[in-house]
N, C-alpha and C positions, 0 to 999 in steps of 0.2 A: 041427389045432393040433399043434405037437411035444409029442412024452413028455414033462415034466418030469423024469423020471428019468436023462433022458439030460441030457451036461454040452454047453455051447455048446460049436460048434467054433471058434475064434480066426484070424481072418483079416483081415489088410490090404486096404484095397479101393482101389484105385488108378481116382481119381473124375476125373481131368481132362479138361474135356472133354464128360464125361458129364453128363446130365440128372437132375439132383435135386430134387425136390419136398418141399417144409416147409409143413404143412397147421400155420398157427398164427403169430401176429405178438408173442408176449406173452415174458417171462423165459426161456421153456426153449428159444425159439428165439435171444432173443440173447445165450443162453448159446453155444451147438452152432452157430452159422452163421458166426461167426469161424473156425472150424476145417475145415469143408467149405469157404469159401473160400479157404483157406490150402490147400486141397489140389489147386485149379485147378477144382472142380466149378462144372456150369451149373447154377447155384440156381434155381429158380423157388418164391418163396413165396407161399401161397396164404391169403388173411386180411384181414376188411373192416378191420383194426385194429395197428396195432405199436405197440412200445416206439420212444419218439424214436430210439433208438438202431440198431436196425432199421432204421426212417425212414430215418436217414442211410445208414445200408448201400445202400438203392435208390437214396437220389440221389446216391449216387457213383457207382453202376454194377456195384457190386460183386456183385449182386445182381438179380432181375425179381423186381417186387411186382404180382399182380395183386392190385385191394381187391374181396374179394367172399368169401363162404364155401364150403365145397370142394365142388364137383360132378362126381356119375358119368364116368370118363374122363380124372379130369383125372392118371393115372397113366399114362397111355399113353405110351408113350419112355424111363418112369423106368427106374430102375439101382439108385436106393434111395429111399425114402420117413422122413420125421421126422414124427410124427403130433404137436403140441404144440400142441392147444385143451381146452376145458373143458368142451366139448361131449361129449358120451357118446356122443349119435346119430351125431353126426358120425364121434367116430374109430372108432365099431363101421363104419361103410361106408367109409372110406376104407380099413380096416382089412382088409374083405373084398373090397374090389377090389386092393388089395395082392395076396389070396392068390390072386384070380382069375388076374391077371397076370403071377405069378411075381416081383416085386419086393419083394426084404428090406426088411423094417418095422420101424423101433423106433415104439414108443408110451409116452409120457411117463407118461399114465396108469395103465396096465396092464401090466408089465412081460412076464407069463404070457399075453398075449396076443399078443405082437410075435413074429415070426420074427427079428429081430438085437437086440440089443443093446448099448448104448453105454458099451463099457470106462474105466474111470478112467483118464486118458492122462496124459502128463507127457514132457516133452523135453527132454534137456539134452544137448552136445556131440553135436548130430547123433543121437541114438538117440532113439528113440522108446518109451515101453514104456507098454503098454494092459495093465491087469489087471482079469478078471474072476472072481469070488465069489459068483454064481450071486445069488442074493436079498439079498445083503449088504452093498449098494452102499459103507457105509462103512468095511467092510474094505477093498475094491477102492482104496480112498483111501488109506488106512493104508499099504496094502503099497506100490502107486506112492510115496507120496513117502518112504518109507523107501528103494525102487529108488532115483530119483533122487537121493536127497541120498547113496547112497551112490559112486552114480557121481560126482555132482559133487566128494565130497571123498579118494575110491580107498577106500572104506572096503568098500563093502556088505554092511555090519553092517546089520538092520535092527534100530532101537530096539526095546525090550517094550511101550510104548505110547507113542502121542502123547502127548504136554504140550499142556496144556490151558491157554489163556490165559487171565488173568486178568481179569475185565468191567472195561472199561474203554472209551475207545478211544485209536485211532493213525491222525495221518493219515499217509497214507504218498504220498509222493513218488513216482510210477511210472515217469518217466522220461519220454524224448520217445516211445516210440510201441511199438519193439521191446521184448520183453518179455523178453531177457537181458539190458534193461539196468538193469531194476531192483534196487537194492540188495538182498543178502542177506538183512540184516533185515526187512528189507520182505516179501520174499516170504516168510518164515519166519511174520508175524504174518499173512500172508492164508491161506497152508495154515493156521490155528491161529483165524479168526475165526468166529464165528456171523453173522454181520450182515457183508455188502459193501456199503458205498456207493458206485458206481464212476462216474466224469466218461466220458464219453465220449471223451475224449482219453489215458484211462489206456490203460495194455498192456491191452488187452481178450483177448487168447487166453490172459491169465492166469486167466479167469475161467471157461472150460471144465475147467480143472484144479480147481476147486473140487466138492470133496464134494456129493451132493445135500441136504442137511439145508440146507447156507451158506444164508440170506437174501440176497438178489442185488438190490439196489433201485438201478434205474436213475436219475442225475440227471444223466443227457446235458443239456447248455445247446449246444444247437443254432443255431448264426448266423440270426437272424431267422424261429426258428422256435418249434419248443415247447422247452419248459425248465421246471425243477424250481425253484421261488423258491428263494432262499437261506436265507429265513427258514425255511421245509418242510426242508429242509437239517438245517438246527442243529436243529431240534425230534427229527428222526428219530434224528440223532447220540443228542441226550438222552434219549427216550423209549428206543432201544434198549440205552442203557447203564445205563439205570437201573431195564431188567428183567433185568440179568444177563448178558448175554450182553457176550462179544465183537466189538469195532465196530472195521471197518478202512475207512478214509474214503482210496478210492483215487482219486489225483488227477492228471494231468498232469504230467509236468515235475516240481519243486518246489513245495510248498506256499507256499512264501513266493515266491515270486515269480508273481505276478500271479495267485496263483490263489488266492485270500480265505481262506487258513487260519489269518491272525490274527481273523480273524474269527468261524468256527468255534471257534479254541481259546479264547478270550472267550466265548464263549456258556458252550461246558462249563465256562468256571470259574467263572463265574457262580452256574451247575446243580450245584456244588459235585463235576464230575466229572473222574476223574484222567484224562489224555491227554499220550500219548506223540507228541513228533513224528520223522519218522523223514524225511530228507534227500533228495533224489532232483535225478537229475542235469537240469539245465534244457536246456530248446529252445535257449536261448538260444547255448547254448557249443557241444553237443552235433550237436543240427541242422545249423549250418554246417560243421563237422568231418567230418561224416556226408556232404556233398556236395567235401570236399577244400578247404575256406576255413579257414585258421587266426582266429583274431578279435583277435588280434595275432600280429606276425609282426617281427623283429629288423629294425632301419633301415625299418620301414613305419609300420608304428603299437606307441605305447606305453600306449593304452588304448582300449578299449571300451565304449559305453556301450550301456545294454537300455533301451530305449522304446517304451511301450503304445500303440499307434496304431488301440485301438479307439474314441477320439475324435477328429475333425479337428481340424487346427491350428489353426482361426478358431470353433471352437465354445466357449463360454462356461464348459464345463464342464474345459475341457483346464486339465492343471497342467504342462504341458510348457513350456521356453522353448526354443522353434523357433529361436531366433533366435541364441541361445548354442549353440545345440546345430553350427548350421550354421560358427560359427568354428572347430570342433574339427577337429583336421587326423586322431583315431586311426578306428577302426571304428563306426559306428552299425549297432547290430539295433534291427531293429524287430516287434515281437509282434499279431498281432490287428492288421493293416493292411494286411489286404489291400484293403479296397473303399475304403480310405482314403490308398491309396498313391500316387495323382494329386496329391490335395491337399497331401500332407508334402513329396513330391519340389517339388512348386511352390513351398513356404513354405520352403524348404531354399534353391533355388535365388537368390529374391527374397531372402534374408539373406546373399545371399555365396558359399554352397555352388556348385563348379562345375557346370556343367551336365553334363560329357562326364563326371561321378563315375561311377565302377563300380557295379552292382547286383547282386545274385541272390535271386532268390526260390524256395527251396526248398519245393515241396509236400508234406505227409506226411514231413515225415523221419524215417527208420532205417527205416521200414515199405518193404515191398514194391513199393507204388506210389509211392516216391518220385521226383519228378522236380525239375531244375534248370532256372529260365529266367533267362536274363542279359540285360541290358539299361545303361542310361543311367540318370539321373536327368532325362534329357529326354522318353525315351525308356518310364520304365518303366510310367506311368499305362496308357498305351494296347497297350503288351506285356503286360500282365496280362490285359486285355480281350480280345484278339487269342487269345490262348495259355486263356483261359478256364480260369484259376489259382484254386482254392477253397481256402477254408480247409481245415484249419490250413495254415499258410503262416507261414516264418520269413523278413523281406528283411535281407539283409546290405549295407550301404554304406560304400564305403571301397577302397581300394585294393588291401586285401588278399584282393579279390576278383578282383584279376589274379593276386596272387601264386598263387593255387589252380588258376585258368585254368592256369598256365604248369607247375602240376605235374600231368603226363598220367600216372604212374605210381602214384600214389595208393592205395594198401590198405589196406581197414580191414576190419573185420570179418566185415558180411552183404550179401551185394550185392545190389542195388535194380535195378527199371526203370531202363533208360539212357531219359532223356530230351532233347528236342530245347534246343538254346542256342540263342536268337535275338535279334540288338538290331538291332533297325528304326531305319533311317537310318544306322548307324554298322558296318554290315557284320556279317558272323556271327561267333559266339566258336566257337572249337574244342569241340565236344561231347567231353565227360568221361564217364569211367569212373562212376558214380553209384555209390557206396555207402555203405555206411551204419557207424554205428560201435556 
């Protein structure tokens, strides 16, 4: 075991590529496994059990899940080790075949027992800054986001202490996906919260920046999978705020747009509790921008309309009029439609809408695996299918989906996976520049 007397040495580990094993499926992995992803590393995690949020890490690929608990070996190729179960026997042996092995160990539980440790990170205009405080994890916090806000405003003054929010909560609007695109304010009350409620759709690499103390409570609503009822939801919002602490209910996109924070803010006011809402920039606008689509554009279209297309058009439950929707000559987005994109595009087309209308369905936008596939409204049920397009997924229709086709020079801000354009039966689209805003 190292001196304690001695200070860690501080070094960047350049993980791409390389083999990394996470023994644990629970909070402290889908805290830390956004960020080893982000760094190009081969994940293999090891755990009869995840956070839905997790979950989806595997089934997007982002990630290898084996389901089972950690056995003798299974370090062999690593380069670094996350020991994050609850297990004691466990991470005592995975902990000593670490040493056997020669591969750096951080351990969630034991901090004086790991050979590495996981610095307080934070990134803002390309810099990265990792600060470590030896047993003082929330100093390490303090000083980073003092670092970065100072960088972000030319200041690097750091404050005399954090400001402590007030119990309460906020939800906060995260944006589409990229995690500089969430509002200032926003990210000011989540460095400043006790309690995270986070969507699986939020900027989740915001969530490794948080202090180890935050409460980090996962209510991933996973497509047809596991999910946090809504009602669990609003109880947690209230129960946490009405022991004091502060509650940042981080969510996709907009809260108000399609994502039930009138809902939420009714509940707490109900629970007689204050709550801040704080704005965030929607899929809706942002997402197609992010792939080079304006959602109006001067002589194409002079509005755009957002539609929930987590219901079909002939289901009983839709408030959509398909039919009105199909006379409008400006932009349709559509949210939450991807396995329902056969049927709209059909109920579009039967009301009027042309068949040859332009499409794009943007995967993941602003994030790293963003990709674009184009198609028809003839076309795009079975291009979806074809192309095996998962949610999240924003589709844009309209015209002003040639307009963005036709601008090749395109520059926004972070750039994305180039991905393949393909429209079956009506020849191929020019493959675009992907990026994101």
């Amino acid at each position: 075991m190292a001196n304690p007397a001695y200070p860690a040495y501080p070094v960047g580990l350049r993980l791409a590529g390389r083999r990394v094993v996470v023994i644990g499926g629970g909070q402290v992995a889908q805290r830390r496994l956004p960020a080893l992803i982000a760094a190009g590393a081969d994940v293999l995690l090891i755990s009869p059990s995840a956070t839905p949020s997790v979950d989806a890490m595997a089934e997007t690929g982002e990630i290898r899940w084996e389901r089972r608990r950690y056995q003798d070996g299974d370090l062999a190729g690593a380069w670094y080790a996350l020991i994050a179960t609850q297990n004691r026997d466990d991470n005592e042996r995975v902990s000593a075949e670490a040493e056997r092995e020669r591969v750096w160990c951080v351990r969630a539980d034991d901090a004086s027992a790991a050979t590495a440790w996981t610095p307080a990170t934070g990134r803002v205009e390309g810099v990265t800054v990792a600060v470590l405080t030896g047993n003082d994890p929330r100093r390490s916090a303090a000083v980073r986001d003092a670092v970065v806000e100072g960088l972000r405003d030319g200041s690097l003054v750091a404050p005399g202490h954090r400001h402590k929010n007030t119990p309460g909560v906020a939800l906060v609007g995260g944006g589409p996906g990229d995690p500089d695109l969430i509002t200032v304010r926003g990210r000011r009350l989540l460095a400043e919260a006790d309690v995270v409620i986070a969507d699986r759709l939020g900027p989740r690499d915001l969530l490794d920046e948080l202090p180890p103390h935050v409460e980090v409570i996962d209510a991933a609503k996973i497509p047809y999978g596991r999910f946090m009822a809504q009602e669990a939801i609003n109880n947690a919002l209230i129960e946490h705020a009405k022991a004091g602490k502060a509650v940042v209910r981080l969510k996709g996109g907009d809260p108000y747009v399609f994502g039930r924070g009138m809902e939420e803010l009714q509940a707490l006011a109900e629970a007689g509790i204050a709550c801040t809402v704080v704005p965030g920039i929607s899929s809706s606008i942002s997402v197609p921008g992010a792939a080079g689509i304006p959602v109006t554009h001067r002589g194409v279209a002079h509005e755009f309309t957002v539609v929930s297309g987590h219901v079909g058009p002939d289901d009983e439950r839709s408030l959509v009029d398909w039919a009105s929707l199909a006379k409008l000559t400006g932009t349709l987005v559509i949210l939450m439609g991807v396995d329902k994109i056969g049927l709209i595009a059909a109920a579009l087309v039967r009301h009027g809408r042309a068949a040859d209308t332009p499409v794009a369905v943007i995967q993941e936008g602003t994030t790293a695996t963003q990709r674009r596939v184009d198609a028809t409204l003839a076309t795009v049920g079975e291009t979806v299918r074809v192309q095996e397009v998962r949610p999240p997924a924003v589709i844009v229709i309209g015209e002003v989906v040639r307009v963005g086709a036709s601008t090749t020079a395109a520059t926004l801000t972070t750039p994305a996976k180039p991905a393949t354009s393909a429209t079956p039966g009506s020849g191929s689209t020019p493959e675009l520049p992907t990026t994101s805003a």
